[in-house]
N, C-alpha and C positions, 0 to 999 in steps of 0.2 A: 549502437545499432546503425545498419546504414540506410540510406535513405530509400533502399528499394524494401525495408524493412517496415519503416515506417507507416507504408500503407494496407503492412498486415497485420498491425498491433490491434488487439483487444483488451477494450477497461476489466482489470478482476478487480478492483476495489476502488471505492471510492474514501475519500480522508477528510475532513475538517479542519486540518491545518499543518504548516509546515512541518512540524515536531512527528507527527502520527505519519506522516506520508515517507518522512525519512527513515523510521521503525520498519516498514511496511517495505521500501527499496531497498533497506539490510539485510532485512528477512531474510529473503528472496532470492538477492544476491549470494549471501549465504550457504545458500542450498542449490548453487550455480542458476539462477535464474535472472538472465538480465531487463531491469524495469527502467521505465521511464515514468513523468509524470509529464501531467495537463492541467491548466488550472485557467479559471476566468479570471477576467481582470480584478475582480474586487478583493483577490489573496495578496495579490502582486504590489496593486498601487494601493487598498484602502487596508488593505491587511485586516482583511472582517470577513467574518462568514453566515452572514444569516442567508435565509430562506433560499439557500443552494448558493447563494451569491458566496463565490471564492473557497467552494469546492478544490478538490485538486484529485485527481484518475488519477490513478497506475493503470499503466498500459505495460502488455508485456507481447511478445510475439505469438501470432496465434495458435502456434503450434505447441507453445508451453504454460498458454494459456487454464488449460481445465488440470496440469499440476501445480499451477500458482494458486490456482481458488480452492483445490484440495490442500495443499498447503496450509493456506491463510484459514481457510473455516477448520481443518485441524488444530491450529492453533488457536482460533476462536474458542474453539468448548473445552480445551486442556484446562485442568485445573488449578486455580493458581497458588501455588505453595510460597509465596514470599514470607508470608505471616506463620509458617509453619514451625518454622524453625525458633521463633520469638516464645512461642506458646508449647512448645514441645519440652517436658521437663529432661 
């Protein structure tokens, strides 16, 4: 993204750690949508995430904003078939 980009990015998600955030910029990507992230300092240097401390946004452009959060909360409620296949005779 360029930096005349950057000041029209909006948060669609927010993550609790590096692992979930990078899920979330695959996703995304994925489905051609290109994400960034933001994080406070307490991800970066203390690598902890309490009480919002070391949170991490995805930000995406604002324009492709409200199909990243349709996205992401579709993917939210989908139902998860991993265990399907174990338990299915």
């Amino acid at each position: 993204m360029s930096h005349e980009a950057n000041s029209k990015l909006v948060v669609v998600r927010e993550c609790w750690g590096e692992q979930e955030a990078g899920i979330v910029i695959s996703f995304l990507a994925a489905r051609g949508i290109e994400a960034v992230t933001s994080s406070t300092a307490g991800s970066d240097v203390l690598g902890i995430t309490i009480d919002g401390l070391g949170k991490i946004q995805i930000l995406v452009e604002k324009d492709k904003a409200e199909e990243a959060k349709e996205l992401l909360d579709d993917q939210a409620e989908a139902p998860d078939t991993t265990d399907q296949a174990e338990t299915t005779p």
